[in-house]
Backbone as a ProteinNet text record, in pm:
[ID]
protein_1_A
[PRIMARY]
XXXXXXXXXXXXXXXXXXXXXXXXXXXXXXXXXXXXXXXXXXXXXXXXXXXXXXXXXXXXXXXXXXXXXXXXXXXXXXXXXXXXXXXXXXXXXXXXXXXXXXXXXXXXXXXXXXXXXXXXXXXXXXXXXXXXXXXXXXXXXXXXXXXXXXXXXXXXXXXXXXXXXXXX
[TERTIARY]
4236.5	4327.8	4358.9	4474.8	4559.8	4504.6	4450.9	4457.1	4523.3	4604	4691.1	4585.3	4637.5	4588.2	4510.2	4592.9	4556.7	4390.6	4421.1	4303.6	4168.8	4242.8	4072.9	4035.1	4140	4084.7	4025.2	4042.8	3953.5	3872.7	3834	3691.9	3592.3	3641.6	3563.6	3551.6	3597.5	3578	3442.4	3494.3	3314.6	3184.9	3218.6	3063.4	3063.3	3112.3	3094.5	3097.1	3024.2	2999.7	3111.8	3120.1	3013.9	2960.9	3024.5	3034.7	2905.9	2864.1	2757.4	2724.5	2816.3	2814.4	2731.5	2639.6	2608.8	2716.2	2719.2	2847.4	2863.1	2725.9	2736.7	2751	2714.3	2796.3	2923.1	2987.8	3158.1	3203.4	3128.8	3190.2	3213.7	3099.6	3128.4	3188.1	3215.7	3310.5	3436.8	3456.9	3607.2	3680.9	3586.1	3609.4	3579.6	3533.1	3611.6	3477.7	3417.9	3311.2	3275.3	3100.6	3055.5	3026.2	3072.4	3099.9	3272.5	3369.5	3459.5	3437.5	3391	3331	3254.6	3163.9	3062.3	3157.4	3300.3	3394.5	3499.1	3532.3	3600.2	3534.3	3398.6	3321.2	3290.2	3260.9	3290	3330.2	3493.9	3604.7	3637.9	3625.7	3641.3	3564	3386.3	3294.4	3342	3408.9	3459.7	3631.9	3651.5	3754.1	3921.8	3888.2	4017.4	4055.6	3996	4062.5	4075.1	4158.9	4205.6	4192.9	4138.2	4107.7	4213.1	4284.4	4383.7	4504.7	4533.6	4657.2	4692.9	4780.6	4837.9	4960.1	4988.9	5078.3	5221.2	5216.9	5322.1	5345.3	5235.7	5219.6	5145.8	5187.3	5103.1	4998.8	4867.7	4780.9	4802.2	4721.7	4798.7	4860.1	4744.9	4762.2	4897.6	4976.5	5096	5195.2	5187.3	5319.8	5446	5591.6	5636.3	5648.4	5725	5694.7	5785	5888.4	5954.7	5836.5	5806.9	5766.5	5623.6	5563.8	5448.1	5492.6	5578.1	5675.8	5658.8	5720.6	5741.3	5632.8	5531.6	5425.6	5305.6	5318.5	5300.3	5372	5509.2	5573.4	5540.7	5530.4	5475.7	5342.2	5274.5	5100.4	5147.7	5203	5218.3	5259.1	5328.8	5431.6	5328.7	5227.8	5123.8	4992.1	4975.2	4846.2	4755.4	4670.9	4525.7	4414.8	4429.7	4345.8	4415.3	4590	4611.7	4567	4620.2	4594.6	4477	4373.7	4316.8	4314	4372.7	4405.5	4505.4	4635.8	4742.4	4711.4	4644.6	4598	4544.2	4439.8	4408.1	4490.4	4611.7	4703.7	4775.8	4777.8	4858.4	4766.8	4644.8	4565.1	4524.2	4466.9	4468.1	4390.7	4310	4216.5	4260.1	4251.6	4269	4284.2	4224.5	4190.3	4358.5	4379.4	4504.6	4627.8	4651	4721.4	4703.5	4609.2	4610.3	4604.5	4603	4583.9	4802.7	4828.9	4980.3	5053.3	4991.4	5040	5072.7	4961.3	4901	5019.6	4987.8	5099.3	5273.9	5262.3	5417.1	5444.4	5386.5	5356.9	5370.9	5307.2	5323	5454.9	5443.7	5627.5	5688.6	5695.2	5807.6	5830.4	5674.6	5678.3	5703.6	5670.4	5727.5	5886.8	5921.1	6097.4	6144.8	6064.6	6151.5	6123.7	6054.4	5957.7	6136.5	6107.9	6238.4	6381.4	6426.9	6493.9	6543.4	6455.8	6455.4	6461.1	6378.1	6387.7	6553.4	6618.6	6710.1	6835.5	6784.9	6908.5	6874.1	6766.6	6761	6805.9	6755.5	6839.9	7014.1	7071.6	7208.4	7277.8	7167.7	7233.8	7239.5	7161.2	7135.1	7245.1	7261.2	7378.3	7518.9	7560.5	7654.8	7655.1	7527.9	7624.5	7627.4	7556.4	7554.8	7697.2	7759.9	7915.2	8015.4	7978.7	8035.1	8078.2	7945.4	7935.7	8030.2	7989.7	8088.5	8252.7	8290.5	8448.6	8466.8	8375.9	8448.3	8464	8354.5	8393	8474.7	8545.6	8616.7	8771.7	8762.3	8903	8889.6	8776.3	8830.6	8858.5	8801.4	8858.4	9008.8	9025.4	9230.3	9285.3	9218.1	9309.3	9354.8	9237.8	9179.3	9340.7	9340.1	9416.4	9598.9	9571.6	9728.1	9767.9	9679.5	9706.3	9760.7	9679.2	9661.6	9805.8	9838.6	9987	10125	10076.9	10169.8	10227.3	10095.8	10124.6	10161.3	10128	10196.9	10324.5	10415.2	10518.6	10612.4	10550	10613.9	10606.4	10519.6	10515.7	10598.6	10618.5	10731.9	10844.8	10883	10999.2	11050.9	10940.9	10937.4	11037.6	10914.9	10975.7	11058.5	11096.6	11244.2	11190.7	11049.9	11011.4	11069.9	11174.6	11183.3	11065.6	11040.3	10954.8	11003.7	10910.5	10956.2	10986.2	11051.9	11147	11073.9	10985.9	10931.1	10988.3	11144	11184.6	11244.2	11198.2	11285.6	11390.7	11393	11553.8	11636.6	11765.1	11797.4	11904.9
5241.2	5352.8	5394.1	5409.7	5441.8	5645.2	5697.9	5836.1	5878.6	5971	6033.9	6038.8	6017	6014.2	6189.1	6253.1	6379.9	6413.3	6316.7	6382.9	6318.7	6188.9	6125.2	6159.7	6204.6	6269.7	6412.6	6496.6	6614	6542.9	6450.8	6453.9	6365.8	6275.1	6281.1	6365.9	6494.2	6586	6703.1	6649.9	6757.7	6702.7	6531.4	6469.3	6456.3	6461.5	6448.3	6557.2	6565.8	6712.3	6805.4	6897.3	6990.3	7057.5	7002.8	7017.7	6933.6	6805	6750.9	6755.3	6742.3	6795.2	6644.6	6664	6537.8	6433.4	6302.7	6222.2	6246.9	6177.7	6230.3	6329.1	6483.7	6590.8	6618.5	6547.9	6565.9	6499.6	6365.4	6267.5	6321.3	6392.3	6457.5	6548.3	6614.3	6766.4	6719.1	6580.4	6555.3	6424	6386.5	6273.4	6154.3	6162.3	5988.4	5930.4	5807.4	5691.4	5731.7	5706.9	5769.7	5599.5	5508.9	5413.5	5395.2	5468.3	5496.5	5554.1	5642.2	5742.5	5668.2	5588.8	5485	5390.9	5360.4	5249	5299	5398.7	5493.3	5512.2	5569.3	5591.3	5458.3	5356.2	5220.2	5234.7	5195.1	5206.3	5250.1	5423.6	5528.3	5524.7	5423	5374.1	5299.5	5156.3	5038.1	5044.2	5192.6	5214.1	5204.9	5160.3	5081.5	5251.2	5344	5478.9	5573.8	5673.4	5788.6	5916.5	5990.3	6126.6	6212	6178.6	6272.8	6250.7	6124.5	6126.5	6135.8	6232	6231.1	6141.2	6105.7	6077.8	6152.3	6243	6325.4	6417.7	6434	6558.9	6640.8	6783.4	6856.5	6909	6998.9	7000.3	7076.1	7092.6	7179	7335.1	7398.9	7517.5	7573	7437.6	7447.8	7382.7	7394	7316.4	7430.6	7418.1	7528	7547	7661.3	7699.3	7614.1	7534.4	7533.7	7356.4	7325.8	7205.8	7245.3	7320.2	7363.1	7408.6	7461.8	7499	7349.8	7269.7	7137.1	7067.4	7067.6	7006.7	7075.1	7204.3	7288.4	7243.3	7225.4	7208.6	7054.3	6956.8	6860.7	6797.2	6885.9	6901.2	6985.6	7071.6	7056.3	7048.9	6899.3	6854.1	6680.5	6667.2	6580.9	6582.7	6467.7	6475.7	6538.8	6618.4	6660.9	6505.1	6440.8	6302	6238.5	6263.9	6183.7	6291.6	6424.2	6484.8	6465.7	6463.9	6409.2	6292.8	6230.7	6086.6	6101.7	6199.9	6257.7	6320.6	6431.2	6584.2	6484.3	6314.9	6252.4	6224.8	6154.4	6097.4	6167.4	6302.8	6459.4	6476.8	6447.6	6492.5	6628.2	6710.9	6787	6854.6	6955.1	6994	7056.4	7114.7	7215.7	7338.2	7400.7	7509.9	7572.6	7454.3	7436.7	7512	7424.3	7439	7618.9	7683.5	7808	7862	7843.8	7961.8	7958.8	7794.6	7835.1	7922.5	7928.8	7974.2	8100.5	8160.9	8320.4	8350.6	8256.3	8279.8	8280.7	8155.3	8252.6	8297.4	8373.2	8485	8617.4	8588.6	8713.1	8718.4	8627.8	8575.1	8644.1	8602.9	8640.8	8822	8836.9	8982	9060.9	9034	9099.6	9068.2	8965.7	8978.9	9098.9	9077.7	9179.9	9319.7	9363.3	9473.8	9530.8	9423.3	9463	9467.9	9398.2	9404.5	9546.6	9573.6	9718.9	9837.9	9813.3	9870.6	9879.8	9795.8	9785.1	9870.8	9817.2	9868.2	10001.2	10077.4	10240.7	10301.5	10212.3	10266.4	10259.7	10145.8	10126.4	10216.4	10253.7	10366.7	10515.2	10541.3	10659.3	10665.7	10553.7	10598	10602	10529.7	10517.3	10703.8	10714.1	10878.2	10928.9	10955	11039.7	11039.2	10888.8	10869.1	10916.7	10926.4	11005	11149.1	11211.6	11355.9	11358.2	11298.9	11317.3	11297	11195.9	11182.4	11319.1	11338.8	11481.2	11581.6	11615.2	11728.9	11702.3	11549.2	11555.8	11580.2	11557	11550.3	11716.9	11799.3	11928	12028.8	11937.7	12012.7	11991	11835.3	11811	11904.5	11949.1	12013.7	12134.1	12190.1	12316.5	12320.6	12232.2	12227.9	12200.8	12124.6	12151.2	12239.2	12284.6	12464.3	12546.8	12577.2	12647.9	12601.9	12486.7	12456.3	12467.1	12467.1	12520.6	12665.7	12695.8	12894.5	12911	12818.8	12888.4	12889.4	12757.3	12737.3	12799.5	12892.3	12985.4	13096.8	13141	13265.8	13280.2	13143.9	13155.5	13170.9	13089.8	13085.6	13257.5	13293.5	13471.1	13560.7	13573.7	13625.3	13572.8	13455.1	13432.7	13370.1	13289.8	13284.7	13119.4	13085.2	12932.3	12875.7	12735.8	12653.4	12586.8	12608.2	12543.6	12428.4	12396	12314.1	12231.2	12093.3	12050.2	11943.8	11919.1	11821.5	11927.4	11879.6	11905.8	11990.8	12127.9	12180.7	12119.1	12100.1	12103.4	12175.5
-2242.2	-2242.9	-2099.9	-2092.4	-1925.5	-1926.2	-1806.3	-1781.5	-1689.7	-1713	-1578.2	-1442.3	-1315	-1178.4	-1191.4	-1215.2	-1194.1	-1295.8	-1414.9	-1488.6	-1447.3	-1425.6	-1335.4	-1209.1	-1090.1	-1014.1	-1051	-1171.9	-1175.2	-1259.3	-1328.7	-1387.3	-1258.6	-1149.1	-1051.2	-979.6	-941.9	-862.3	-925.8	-1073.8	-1131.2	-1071	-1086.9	-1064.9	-936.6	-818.5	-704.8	-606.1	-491.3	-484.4	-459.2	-412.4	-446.3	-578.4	-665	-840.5	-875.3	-817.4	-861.8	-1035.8	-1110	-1271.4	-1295.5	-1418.7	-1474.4	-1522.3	-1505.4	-1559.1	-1726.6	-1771.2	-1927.2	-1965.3	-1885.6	-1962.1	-1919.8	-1826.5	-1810.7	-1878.8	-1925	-2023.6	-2156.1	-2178.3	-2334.3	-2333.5	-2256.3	-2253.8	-2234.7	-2170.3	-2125.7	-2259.1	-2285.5	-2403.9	-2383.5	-2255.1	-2207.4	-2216.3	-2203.6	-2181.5	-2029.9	-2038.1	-1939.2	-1830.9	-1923.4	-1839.1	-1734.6	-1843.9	-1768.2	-1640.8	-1602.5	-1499.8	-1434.4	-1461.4	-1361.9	-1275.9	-1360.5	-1310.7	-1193.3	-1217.7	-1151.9	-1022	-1022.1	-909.6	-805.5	-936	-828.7	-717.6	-782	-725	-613.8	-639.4	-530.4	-381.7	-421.9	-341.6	-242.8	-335.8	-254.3	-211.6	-200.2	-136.2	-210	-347.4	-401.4	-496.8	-454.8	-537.1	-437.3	-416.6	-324.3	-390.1	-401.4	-445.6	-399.8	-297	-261.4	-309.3	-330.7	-394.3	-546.4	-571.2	-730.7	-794.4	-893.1	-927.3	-958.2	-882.5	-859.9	-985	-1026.5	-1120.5	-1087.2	-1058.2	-1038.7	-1140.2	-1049.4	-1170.6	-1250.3	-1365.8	-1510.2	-1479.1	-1402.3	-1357.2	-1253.9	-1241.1	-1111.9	-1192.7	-1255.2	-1392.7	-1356	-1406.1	-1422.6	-1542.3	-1571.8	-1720.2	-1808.5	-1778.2	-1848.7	-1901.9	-1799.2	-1837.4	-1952.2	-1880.6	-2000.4	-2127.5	-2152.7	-2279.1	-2372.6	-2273.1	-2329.1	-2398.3	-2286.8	-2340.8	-2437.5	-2485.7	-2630.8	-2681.1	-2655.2	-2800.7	-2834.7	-2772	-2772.5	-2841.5	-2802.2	-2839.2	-2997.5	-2985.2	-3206	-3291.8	-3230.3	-3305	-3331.2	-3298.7	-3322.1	-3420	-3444	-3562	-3465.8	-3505.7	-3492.4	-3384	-3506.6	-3449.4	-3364	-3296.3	-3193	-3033.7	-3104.7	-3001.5	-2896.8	-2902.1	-2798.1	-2697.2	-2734.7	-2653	-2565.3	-2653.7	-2548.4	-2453.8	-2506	-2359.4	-2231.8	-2297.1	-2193.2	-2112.6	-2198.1	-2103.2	-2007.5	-2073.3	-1987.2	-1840.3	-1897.3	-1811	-1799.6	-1934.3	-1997.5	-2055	-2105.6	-2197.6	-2280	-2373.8	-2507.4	-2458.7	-2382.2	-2295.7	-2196.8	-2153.8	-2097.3	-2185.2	-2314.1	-2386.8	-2426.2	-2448.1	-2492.4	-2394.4	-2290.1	-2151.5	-2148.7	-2200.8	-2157	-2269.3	-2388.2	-2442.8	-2455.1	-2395.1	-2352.5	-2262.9	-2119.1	-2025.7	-2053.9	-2158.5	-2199.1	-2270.7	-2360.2	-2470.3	-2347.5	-2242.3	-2117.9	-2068.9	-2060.5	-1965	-2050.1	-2181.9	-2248.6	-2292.3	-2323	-2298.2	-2242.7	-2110.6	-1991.3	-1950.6	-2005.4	-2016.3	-2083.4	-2224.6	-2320.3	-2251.4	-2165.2	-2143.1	-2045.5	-1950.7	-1825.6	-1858.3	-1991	-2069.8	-2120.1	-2139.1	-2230	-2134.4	-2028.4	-1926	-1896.9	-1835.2	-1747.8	-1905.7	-2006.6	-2073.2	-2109.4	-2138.9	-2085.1	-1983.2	-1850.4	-1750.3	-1735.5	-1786.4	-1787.2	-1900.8	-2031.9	-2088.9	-2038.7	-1970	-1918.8	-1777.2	-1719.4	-1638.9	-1684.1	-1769.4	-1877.9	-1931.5	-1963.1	-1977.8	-1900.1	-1779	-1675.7	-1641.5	-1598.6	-1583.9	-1731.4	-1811.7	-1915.8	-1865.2	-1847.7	-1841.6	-1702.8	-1641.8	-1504.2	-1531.4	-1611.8	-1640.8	-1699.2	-1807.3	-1869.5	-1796.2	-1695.3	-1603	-1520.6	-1470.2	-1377.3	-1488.8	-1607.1	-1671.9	-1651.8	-1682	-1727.2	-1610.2	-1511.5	-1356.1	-1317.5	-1399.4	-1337	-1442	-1569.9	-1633.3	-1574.1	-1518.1	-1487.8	-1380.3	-1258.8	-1189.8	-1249.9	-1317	-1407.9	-1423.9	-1506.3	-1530.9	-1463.2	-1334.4	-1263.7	-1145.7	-1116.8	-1108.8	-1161.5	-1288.6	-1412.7	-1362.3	-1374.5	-1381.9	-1269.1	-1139.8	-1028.8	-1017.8	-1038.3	-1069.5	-1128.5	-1246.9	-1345.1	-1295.5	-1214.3	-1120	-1016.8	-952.1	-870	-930.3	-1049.1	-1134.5	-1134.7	-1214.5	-1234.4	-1155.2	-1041.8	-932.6	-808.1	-844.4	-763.1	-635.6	-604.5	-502.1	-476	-402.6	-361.1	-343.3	-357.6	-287.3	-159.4	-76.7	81.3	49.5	137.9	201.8	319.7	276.4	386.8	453.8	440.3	567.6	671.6	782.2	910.2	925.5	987.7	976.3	1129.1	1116.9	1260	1279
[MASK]
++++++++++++++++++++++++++++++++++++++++++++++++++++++++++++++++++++++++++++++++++++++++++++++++++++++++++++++++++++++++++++++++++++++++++++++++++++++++++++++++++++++++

């Protein structure tokens, strides 16, 4: 069975220090043959493995979301009995899968949260600008009015309106 770069470099990084983990209990916690892990270490000995380099996947915890999305929806849309062989190939634990799920169960919560937010605030200025049109309509009326009547007052009493071009 093929394992992602990323997952065999973290199950050698348990057994080697400063983790020093037993091989057989990383083997059983991780799934894999604790001869797998003896072969690996070979390897890494006689130089033919690099601990530093990945296969250009980052590790689970540096995923972005959209890709972790993917790979939940992925993970349960599978039998039970394949699933483990996959998370291997992901390079993966079980653990993973529910921490992402949590995380975008948060994500998403906290969308709806700012969501709601922003549209309280956009209703609340929405009337504030309400209340403001109405007082500004009932101030031009105010002024209509009050132009009206002057007009008719002049009318009244016979008062011309100036004359603002130029006399010569």
């Amino acid at each position: 069975m093929k394992y992602s770069i990323g997952f065999r470099n973290s199950i050698l990084r348990k057994v080697l220090p400063p983790e020093n983990r037993s091989i057989y209990g990383v083997a059983k916690e991780s799934g894999i043959s604790p001869i797998t892990i003896h072969g690996w270490l070979a390897k890494l000995k006689d130089g033919k493995l690099d601990l530093n380099l990945e296969d250009g996947e980052p590790p689970p915890d540096q995923r972005a979301a959209a890709q972790k999305l993917r790979l939940l929806l992925e993970s349960h849309s599978l039998a039970p009995e394949a699933r483990g062989e996959w998370l291997r190939q992901q390079g993966l634990h079980t653990e993973h899968l529910a921490l992402w799920e949590q995380e975008l169960e948060d994500l998403v919560t906290d969308k709806q949260e700012a969501l709601k937010k922003e549209n309280a605030e956009l209703k609340k200025k929405i009337k504030d600008l309400e209340k403001q049109a109405a007082r500004d309509q009932k101030a031009m009326a105010e002024a209509l009015a009050l132009l009206t009547l002057k007009k008719k007052v002049d009318a009244l009493w016979g008062v011309e309106e100036e004359d603002s071009s130029p006399q010569s």
